[in-house]
Backbone as numpy.savetxt, mean C-alpha at the origin, in Angstrom:
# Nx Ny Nz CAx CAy CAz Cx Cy Cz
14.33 7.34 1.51 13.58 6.10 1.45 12.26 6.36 0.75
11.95 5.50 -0.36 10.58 5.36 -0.69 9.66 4.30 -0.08
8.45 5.13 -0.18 7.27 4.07 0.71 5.77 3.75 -0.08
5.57 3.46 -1.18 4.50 3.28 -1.72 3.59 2.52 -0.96
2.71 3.16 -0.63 1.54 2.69 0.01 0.28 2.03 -0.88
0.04 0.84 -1.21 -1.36 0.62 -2.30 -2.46 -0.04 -1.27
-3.11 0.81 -1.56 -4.70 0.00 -1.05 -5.38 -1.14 -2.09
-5.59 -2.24 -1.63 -6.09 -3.26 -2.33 -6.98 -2.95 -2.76
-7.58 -3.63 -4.12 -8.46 -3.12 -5.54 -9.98 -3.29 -5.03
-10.58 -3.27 -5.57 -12.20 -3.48 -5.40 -12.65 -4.92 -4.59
-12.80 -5.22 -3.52 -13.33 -6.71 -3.03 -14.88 -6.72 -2.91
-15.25 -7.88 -3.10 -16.52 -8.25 -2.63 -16.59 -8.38 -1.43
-18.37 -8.21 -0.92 -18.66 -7.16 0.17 -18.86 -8.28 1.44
-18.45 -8.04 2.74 -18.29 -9.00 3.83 -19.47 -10.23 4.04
-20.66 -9.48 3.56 -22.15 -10.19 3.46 -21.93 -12.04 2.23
-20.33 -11.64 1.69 -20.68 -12.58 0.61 -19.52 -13.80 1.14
-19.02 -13.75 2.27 -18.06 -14.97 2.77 -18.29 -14.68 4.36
-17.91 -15.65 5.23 -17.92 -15.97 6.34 -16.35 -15.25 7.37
-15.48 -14.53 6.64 -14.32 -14.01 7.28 -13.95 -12.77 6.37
-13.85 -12.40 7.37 -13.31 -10.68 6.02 -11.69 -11.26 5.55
-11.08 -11.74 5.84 -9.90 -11.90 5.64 -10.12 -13.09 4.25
-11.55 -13.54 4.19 -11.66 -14.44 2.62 -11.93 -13.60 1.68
-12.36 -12.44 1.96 -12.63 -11.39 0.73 -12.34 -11.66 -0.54
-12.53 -12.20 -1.38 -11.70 -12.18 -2.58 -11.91 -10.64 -3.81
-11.17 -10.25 -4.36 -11.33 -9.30 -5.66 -13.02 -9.53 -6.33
-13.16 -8.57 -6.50 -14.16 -8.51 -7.69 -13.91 -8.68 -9.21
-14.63 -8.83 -10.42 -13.77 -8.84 -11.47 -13.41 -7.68 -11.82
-14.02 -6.67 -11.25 -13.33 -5.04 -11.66 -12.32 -4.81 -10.88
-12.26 -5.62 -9.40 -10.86 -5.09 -8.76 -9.23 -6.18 -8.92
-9.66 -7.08 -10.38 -8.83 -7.88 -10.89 -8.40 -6.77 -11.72
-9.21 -6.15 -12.83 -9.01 -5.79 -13.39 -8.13 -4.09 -12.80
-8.50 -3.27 -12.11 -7.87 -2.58 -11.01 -6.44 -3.26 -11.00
-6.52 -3.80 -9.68 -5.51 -4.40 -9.53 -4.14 -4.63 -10.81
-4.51 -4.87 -11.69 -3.47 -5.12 -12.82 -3.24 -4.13 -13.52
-4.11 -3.06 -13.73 -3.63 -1.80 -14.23 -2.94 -1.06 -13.49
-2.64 -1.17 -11.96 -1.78 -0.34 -11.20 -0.60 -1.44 -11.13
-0.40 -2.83 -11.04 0.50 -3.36 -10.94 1.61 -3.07 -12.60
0.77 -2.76 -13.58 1.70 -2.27 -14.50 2.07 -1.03 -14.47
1.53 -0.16 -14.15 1.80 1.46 -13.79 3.40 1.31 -12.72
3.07 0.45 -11.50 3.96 0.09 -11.04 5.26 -0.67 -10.91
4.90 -1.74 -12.29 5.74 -2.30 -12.92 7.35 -1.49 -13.61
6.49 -0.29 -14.01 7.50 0.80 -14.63 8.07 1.58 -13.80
8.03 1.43 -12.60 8.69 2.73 -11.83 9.18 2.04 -10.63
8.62 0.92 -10.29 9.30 0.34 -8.85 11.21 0.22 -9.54
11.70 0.15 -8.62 13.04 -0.38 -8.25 13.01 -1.97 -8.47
14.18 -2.58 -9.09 14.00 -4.21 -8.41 14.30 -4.50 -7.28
15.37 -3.46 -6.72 15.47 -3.83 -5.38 13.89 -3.75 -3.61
13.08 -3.07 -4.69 11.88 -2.93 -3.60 11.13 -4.46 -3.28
11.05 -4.17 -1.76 10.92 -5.24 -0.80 9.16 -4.70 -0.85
8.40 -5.77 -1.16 7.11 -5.59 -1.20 6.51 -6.64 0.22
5.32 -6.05 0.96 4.78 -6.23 1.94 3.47 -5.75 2.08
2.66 -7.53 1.97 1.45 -7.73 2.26 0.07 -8.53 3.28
-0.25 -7.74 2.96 -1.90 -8.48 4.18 -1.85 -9.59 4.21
-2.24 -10.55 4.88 -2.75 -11.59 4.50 -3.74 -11.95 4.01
-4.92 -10.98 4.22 -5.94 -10.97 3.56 -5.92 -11.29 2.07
-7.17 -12.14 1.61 -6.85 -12.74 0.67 -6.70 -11.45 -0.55
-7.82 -10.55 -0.85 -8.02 -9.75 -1.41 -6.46 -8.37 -1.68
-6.08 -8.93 -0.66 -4.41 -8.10 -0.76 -3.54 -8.88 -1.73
-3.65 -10.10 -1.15 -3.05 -11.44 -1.81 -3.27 -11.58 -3.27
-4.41 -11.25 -3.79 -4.53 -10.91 -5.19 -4.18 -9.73 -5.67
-4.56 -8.54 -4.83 -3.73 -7.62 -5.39 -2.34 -7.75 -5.60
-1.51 -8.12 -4.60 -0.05 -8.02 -4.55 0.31 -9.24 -6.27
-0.56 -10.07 -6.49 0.07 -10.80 -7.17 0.35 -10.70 -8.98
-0.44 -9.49 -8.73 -0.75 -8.74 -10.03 0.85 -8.34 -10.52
1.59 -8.19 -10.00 3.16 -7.55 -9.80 3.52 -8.25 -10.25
3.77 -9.59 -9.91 4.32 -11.35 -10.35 5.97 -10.55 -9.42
5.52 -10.40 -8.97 7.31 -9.83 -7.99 7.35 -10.66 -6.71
8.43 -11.03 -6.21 8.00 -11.81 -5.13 7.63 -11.24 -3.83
6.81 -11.13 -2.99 6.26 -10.32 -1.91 6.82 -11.47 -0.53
6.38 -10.37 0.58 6.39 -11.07 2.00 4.86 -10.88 2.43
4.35 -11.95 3.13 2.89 -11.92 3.99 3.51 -11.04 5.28
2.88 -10.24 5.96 2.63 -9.53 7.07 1.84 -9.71 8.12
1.62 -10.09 8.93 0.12 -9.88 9.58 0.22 -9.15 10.33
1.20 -8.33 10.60 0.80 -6.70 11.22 -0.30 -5.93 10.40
-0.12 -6.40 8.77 -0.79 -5.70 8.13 -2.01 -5.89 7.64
-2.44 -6.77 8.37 -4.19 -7.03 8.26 -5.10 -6.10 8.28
-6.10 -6.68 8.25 -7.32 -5.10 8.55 -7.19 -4.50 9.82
-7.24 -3.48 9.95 -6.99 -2.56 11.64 -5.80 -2.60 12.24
-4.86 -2.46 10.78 -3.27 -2.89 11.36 -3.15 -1.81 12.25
-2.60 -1.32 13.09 -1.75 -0.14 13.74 -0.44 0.78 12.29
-0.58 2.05 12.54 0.39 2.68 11.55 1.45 2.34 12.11
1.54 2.61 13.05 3.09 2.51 13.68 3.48 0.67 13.35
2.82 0.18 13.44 3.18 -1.39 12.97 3.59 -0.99 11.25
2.55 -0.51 10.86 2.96 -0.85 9.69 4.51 0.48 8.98
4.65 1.37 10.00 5.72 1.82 10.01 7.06 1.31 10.46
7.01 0.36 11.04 7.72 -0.66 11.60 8.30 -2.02 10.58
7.57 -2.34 9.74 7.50 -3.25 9.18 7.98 -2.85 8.52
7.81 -1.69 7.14 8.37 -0.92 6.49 9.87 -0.60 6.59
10.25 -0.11 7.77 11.41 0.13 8.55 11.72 1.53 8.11
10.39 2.57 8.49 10.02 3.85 8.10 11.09 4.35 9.17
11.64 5.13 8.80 12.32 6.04 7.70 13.76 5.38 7.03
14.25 4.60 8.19 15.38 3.78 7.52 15.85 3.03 6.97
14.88 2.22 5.86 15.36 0.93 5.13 16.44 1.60 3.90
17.20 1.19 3.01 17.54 1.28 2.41 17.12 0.80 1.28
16.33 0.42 1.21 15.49 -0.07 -0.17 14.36 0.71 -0.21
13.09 0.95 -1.86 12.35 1.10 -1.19 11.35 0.03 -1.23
10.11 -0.02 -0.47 9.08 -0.37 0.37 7.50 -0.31 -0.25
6.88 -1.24 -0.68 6.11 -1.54 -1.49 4.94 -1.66 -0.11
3.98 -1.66 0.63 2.90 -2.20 1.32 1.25 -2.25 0.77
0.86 -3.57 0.53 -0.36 -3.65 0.19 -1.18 -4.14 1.37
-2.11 -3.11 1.32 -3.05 -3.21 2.72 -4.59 -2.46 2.70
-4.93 -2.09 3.98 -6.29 -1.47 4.11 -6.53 -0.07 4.15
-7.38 -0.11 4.50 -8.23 1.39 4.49 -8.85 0.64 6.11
-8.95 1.79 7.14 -8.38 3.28 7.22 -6.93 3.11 7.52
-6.14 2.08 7.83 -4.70 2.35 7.95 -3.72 2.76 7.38
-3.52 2.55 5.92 -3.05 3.33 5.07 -2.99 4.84 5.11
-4.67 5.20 5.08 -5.06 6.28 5.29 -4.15 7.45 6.53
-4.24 7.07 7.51 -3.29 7.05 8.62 -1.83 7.32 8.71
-1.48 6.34 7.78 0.13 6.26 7.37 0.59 7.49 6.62
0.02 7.70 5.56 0.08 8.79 5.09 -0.41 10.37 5.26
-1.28 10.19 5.95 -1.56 11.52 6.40 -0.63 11.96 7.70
-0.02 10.86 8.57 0.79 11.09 9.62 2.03 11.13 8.73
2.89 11.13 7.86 3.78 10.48 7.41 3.79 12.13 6.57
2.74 12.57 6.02 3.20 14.18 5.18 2.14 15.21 6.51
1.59 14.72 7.27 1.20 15.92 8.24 1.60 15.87 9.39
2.24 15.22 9.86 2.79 15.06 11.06 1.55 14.35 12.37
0.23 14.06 11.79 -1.22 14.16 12.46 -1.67 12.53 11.85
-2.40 11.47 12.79 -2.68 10.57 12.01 -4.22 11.20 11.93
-4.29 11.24 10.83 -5.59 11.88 10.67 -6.37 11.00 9.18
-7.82 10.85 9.15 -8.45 9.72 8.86 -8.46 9.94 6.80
-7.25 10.01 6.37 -7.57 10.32 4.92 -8.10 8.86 4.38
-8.23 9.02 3.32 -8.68 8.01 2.40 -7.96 7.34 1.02
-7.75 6.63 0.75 -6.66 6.28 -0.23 -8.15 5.24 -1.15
-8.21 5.36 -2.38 -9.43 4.81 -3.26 -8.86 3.54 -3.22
-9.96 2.46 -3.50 -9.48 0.94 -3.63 -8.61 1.66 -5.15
-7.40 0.82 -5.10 -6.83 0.26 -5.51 -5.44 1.32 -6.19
-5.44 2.37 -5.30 -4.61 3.61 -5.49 -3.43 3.32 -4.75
-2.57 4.32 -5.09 -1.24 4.11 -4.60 -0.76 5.45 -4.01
-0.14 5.68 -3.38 0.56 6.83 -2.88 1.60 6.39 -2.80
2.84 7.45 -2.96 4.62 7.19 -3.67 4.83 8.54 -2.37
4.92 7.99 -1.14 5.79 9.11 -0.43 7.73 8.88 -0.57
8.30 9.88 -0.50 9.48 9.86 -0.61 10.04 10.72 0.74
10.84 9.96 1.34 11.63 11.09 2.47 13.12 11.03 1.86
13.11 12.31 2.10 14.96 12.66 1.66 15.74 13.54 2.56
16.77 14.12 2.01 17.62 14.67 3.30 18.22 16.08 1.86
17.79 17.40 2.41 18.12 18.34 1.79 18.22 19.44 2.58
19.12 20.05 2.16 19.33 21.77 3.29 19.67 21.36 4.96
20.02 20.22 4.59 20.70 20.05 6.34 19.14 19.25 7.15
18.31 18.96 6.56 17.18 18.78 7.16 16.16 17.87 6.10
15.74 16.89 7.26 14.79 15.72 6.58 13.64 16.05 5.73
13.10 15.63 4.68 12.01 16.19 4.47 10.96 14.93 3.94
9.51 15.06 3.33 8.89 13.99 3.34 8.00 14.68 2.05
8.16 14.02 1.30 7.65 14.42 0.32 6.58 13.12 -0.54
5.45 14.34 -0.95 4.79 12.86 -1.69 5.11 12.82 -3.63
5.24 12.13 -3.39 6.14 11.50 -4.72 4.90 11.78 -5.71
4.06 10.37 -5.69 3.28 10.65 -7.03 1.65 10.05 -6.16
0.78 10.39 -6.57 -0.47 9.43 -6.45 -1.18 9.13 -7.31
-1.79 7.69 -7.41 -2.02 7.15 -8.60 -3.52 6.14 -8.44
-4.70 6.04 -9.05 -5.56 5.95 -9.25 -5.56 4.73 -10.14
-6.32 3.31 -10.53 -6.21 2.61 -11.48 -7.39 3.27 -12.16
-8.55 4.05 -12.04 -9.40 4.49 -12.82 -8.87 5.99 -13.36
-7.43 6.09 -13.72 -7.18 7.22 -14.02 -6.20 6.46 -15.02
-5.79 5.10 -15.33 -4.63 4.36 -16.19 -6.10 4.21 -17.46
């Protein structure tokens, strides 16, 4: 199963709307945002089932794709990993698994997900992590695929 994890792009800062969940993009994290949705454009699957925040600022990220997504609200800000491992349908979906979301949960997901530890990593606005679990030598393994930066496209 693949699990691309993307943290939503650059938002403007809580001081500038009345709900964190109105956040909207900045024009650099529009611009973000669309340079990883084409990076991603080239390598997703069509069959990948994409899953997002409700937050608005996810909501623009995810739409950068033009793919059709699902809203989540497990996956809001301060989602739980295990929710959002759940949602995913970590380790067993048969597709793979697109999630656009926050920081520190992401963070979480992936560091529990290749260390066995939820431990507090960091994923940059608007980066992606490509974990892959597979089945080799008689035994599961979890591998990270690729990680990807929009200030590195």
């Amino acid at each position: 199963m693949d699990l691309i994890l993307w943290r939503h792009a650059e938002a403007f800062e809580m001081r500038e709307v009345e709900s964190d969940l109105e956040r909207a993009l900045t024009p650099k994290g529009e611009r973000q945002a669309q340079r990883m949705a084409d990076w991603l454009n080239q390598r997703l699957a069509h069959s990948t089932r994409i899953l997002a925040s409700p937050a608005l600022r996810c909501q623009q990220t995810v739409k950068a794709l033009g793919r059709k997504f699902r809203t989540v609200a497990e996956l809001a800000p301060d989602a739980d990993l295990h929710a959002v491992l759940k949602a995913a349908r970590w380790p067993d979906a048969s597709e793979p698994v697109l999630v656009v979301g926050h920081q520190p949960t992401l963070g979480l997901v992936a560091a529990y997900l290749l260390s066995g530890a939820a431990q507090p990593w960091s994923l940059k606005k608007g980066a992606a992590w490509w974990i892959r679990r597979r089945h080799r030598e008689d035994q599961d393994q979890v591998i990270l695929q690729a990680v990807q930066s929009p200030d590195c496209l």
